[in-house]
C-alpha positions in Angstrom: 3.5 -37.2 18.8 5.2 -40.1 17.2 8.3 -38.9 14.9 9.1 -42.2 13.5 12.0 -43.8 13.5 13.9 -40.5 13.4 17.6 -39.7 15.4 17.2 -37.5 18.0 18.3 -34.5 15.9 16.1 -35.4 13.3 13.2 -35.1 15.8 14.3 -31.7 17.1 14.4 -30.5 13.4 10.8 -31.8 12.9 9.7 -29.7 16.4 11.0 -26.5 14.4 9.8 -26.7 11.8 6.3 -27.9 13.3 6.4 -24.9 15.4 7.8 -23.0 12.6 5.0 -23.1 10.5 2.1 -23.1 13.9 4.3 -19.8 14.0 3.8 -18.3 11.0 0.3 -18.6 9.4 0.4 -19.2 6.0 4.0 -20.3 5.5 4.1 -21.7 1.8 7.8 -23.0 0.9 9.6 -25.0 -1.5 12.1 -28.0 -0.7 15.1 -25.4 -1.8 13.6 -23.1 0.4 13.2 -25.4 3.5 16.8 -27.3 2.9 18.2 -23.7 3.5 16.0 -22.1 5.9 16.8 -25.2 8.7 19.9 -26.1 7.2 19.8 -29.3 5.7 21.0 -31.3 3.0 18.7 -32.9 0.4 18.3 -36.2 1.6 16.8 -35.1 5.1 14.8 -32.5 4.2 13.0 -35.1 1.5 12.8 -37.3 4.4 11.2 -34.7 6.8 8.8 -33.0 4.5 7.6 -36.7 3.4 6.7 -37.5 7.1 5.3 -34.3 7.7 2.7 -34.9 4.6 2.3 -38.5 5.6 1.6 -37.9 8.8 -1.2 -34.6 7.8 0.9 -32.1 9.3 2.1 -30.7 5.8 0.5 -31.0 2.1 2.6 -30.2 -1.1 0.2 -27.4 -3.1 0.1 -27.6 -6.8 3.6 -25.5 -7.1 5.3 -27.7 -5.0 5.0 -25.4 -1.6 5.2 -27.2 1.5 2.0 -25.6 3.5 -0.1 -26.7 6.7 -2.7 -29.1 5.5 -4.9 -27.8 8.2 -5.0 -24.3 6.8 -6.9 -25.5 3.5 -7.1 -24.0 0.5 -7.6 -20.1 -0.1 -11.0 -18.7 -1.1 -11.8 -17.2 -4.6 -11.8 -14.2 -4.2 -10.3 -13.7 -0.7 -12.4 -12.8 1.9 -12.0 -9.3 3.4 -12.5 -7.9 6.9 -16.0 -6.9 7.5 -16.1 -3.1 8.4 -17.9 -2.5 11.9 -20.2 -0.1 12.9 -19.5 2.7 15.9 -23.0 3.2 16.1 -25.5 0.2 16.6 -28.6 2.5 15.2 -26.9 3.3 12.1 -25.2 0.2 11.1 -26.8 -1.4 7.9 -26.8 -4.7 6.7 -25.4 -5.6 3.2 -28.9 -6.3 1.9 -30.9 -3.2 3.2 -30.8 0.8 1.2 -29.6 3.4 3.1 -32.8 5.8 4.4 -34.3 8.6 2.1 -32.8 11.9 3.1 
């Protein structure tokens, strides 16, 4: 993957926190919050998260959190784990009423 015209330890720092965030589904943070978690002053981190939305790795939400632009958007309402059936005979669909006792 091309990481620009980056120094070697700026390339490193964009691997972690690539991997970082392939690590951790879901990870929404701010600039303040990135500059601390890897350490960095405000400058680089700037430059980092700009290449990382440039290049479609990251997107900046509304709020200004830093989040994988491939995870998209979260539904309204959040979708919930179906509940499965032990029992393939007395499983019922969503749409069908329960049998008369």
């Amino acid at each position: 993957m091309n990481e620009g015209p980056f120094s070697i330890a700026n390339q490193q720092i964009l691997r972690r926190i690539r991997g970082e965030y392939l690590e951790m589904p879901g990870l929404q943070i701010t600039a303040a919050q990135a500059r601390r978690l890897w350490g960095l002053d405000e400058p680089t981190c700037a430059q980092l998260l700009k290449f990382l939305v440039e290049t479609k790795f990251l997107t900046c939400t509304i709020d200004g959190k830093y989040a994988r632009l491939t995870e998209g958007a979260l539904p309204s309402p959040p979708l919930r784990m179906a509940k499965a059936g032990t029992d393939s005979k007395t499983a019922l669909r969503a749409w069908e009423k329960p049998p008369a006792a």
